[in-house]
C-alpha positions as CSV (number, residue, x, y, z in Angstrom):
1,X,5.8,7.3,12.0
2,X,7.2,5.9,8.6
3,X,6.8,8.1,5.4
4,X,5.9,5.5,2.7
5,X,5.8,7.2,-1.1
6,X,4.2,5.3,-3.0
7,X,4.2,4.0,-7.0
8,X,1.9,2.7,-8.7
9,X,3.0,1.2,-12.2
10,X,0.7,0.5,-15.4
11,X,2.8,-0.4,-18.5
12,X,6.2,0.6,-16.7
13,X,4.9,4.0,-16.0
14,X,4.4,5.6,-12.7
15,X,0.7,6.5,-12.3
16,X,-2.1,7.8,-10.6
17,X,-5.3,6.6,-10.3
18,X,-8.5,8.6,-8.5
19,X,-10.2,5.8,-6.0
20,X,-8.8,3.1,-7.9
21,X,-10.9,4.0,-11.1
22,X,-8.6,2.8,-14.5
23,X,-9.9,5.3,-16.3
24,X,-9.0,8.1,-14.2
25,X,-5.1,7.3,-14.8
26,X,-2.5,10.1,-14.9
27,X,0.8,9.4,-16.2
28,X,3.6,10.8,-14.0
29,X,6.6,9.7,-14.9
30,X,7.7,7.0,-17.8
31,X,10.3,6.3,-15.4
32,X,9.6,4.9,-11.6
33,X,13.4,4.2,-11.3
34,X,14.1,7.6,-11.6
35,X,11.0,8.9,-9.1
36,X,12.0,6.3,-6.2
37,X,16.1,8.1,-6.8
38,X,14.2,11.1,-6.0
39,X,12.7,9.7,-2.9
40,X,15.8,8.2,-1.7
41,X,17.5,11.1,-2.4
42,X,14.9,13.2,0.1
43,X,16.2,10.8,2.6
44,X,12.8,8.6,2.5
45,X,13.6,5.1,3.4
46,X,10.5,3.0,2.1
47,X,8.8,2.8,-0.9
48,X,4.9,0.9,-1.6
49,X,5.0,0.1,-5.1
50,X,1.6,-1.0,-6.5
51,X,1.5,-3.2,-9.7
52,X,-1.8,-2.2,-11.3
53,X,-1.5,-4.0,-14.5
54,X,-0.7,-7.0,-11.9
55,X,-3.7,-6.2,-9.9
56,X,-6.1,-6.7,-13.2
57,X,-4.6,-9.7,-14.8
58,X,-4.5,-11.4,-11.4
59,X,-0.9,-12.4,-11.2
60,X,2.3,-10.3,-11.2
61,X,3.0,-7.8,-14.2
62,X,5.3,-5.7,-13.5
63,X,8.2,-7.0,-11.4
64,X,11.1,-5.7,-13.7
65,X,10.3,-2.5,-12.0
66,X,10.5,-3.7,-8.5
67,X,14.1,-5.2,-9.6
68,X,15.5,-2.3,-11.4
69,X,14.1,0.0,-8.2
70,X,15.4,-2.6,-5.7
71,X,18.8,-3.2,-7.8
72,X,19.2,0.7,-7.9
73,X,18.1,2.4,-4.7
74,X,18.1,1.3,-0.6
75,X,14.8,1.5,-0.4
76,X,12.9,-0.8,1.3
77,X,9.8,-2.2,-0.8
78,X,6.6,-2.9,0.0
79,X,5.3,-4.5,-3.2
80,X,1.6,-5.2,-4.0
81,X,-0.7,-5.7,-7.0
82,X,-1.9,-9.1,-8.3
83,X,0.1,-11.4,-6.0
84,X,-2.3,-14.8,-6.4
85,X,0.1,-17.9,-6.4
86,X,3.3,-19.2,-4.7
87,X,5.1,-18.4,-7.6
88,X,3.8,-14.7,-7.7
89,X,5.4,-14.6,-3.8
90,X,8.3,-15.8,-4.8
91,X,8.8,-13.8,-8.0
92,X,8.2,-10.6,-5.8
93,X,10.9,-11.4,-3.4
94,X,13.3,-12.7,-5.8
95,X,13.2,-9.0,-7.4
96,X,13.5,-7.3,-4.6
97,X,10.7,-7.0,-2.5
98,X,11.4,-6.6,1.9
99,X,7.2,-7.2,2.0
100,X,4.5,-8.1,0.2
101,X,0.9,-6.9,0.4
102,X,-1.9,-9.3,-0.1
103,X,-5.3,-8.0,-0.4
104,X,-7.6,-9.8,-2.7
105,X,-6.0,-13.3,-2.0
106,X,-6.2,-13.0,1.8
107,X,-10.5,-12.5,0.9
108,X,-10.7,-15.0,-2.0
109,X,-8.0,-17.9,-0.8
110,X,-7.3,-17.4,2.8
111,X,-5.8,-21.0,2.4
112,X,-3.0,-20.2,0.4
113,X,-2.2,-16.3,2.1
114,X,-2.1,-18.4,5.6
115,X,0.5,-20.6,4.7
116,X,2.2,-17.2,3.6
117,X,2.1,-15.9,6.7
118,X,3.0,-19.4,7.9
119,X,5.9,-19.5,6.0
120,X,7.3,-16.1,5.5
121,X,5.8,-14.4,9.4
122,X,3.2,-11.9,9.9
123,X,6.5,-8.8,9.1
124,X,7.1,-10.0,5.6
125,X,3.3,-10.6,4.6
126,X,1.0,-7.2,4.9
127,X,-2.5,-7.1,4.8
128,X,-3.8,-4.9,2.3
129,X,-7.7,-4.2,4.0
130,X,-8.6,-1.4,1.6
131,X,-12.5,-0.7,2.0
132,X,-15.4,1.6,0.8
133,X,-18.1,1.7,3.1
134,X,-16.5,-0.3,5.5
135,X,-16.4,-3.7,3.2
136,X,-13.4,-4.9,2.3
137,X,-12.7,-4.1,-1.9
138,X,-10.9,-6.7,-4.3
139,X,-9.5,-7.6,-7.3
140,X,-7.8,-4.0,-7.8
141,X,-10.8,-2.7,-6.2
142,X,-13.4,-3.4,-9.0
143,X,-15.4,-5.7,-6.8
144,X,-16.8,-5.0,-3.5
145,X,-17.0,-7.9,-0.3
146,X,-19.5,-8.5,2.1
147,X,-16.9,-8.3,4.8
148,X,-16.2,-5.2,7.5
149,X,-13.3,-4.2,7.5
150,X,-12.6,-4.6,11.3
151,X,-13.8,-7.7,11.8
152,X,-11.4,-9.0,8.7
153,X,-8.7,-7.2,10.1
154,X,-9.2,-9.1,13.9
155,X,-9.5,-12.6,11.5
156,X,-6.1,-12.2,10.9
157,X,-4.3,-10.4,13.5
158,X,-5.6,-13.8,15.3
159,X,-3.6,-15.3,12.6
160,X,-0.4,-13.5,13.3
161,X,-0.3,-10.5,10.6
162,X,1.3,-7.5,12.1
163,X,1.3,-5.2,9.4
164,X,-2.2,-3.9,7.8
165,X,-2.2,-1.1,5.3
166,X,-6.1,0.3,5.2
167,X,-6.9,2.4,2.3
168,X,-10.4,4.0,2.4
169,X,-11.1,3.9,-1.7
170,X,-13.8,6.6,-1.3
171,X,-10.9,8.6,-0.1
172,X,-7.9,8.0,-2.3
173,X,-6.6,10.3,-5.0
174,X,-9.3,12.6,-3.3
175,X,-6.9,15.0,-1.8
176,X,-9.4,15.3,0.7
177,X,-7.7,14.0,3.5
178,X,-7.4,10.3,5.2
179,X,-10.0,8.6,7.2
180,X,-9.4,9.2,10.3
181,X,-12.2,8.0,12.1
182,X,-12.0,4.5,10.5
183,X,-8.5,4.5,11.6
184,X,-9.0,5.4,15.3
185,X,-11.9,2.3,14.9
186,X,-9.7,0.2,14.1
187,X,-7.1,0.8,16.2
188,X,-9.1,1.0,19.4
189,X,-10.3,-2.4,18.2
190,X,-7.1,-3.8,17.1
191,X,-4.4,-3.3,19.4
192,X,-1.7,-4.9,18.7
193,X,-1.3,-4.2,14.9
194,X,0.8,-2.1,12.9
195,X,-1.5,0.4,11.3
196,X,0.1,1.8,8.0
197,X,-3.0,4.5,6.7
198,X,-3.4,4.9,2.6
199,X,-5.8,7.1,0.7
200,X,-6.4,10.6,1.1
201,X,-3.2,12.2,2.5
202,X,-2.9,15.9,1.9
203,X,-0.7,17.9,4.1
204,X,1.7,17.9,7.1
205,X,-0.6,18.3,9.1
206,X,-2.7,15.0,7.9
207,X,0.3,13.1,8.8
208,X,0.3,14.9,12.3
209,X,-2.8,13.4,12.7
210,X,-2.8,10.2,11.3
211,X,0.3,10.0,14.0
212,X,-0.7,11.1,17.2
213,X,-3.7,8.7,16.6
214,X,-1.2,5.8,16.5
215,X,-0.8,4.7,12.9
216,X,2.6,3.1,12.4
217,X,3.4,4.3,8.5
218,X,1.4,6.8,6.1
219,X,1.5,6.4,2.5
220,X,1.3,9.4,0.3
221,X,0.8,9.3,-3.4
222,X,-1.1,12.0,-5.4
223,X,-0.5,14.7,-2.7
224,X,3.7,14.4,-3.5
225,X,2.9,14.5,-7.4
226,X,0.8,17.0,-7.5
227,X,3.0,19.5,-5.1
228,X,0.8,19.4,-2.4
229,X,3.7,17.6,0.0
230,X,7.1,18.6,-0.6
231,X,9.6,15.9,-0.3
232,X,11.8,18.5,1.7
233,X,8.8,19.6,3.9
234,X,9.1,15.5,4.8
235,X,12.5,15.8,5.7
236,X,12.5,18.7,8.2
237,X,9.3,16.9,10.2
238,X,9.5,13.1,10.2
């Protein structure tokens, strides 16, 4: 199973949020370029870097981050946040990005994130299905959808995504531990996708879990910054 850290970015500064809540925000580190060295110096290999100021103003913020991470580490990006338009895509990729995650778009104009997937394939173009209660979330998570999450997952699976990252909102920041049983739902109902679990991830033994039950990638956020995963601990298991 992958290790994804991840970095979430408001104002050039590496954040955390507690289930997605703005006002909750904890400042980090006023440098992300220096937190992903860290990471690549633990010998992690992929990075999910969020753009929260992107994920407000619906379109992409932050992206001199993603270039100086991408011009000054190996890491291999997964960047999300705010991506709306053609030119967000191709501003993310042009930085640095090896993925993108599309969450709000792929609810509000499954039009254009189609012809993403058309035109870049379902490796390059994640799903972001990040819920609470089951429905889907958008728009950084200030609005809730009528849609489950399984049956939106399925939608596009049928439409040749292969990567979906789930985050369970009511979950993440929580230190609480993941979801599991949405996780094993949707993988017994989902087969063929790659299942990268967000939100909630505590300890070792959390991403045991999350990979005996199948899940392709883990991201882990507040549990690294607040001690409760050591970055060597990740190196002696996965």
């Amino acid at each position: 199973m992958r290790i994804i850290p991840a970095i979430d970015i408001i104002g050039g500064k590496c954040v955390r949020l507690t289930k997605g809540d703005y006002d909750t925000k904890k400042v980090y580190n006023e440098n992300p370029v220096e937190v992903a060295k860290t990471f690549e110096g633990a010998g992690i290999q992929y990075l999910h870097l969020v753009d929260l100021d992107g994920a407000k103003a619906k379109h992409i913020v932050n992206y001199k981050v993603l270039e100086q991470i991408a011009s000054k580490t190996n890491l291999k990006i997964d960047f999300g946040g705010g991506l709306k338009s053609d030119e967000d895509l191709h501003i993310a990729f042009n930085s640095g990005a090896k993925q993108i995650t599309g969450g709000s778009i792929a609810v509000k104009n499954p039009n254009t994130f189609e012809s993403w997937i058309a035109k870049y394939g379902g490796t390059k173009i994640i799903l972001g299905a990040d819920c609470y209660n089951d429905k889907i979330a958008v728009s950084g998570w200030q609005e809730e959808s009528d849609m489950d999450v399984i049956p939106f997952i399925k939608t596009y699976e049928g439409k040749g995504i292969n990567y979906v990252i789930c985050t369970d909102i009511s979950k993440d920041g929580m230190l609480e531990g993941p979801s599991f049983d949405l996780y094993k739902r949707i993988l017994s109902s989902s087969k063929d996708i790659k299942l990268i679990a967000s939100g909630g991830v505590t300890s070792i033994e959390d991403l045991n879990k999350l990979e005996d039950l199948g899940c392709e990638g883990a991201i882990i956020g507040k549990a690294i910054y607040e001690g409760h995963i050591r970055l060597r601990d990740l190196e002696t298991h996965f």
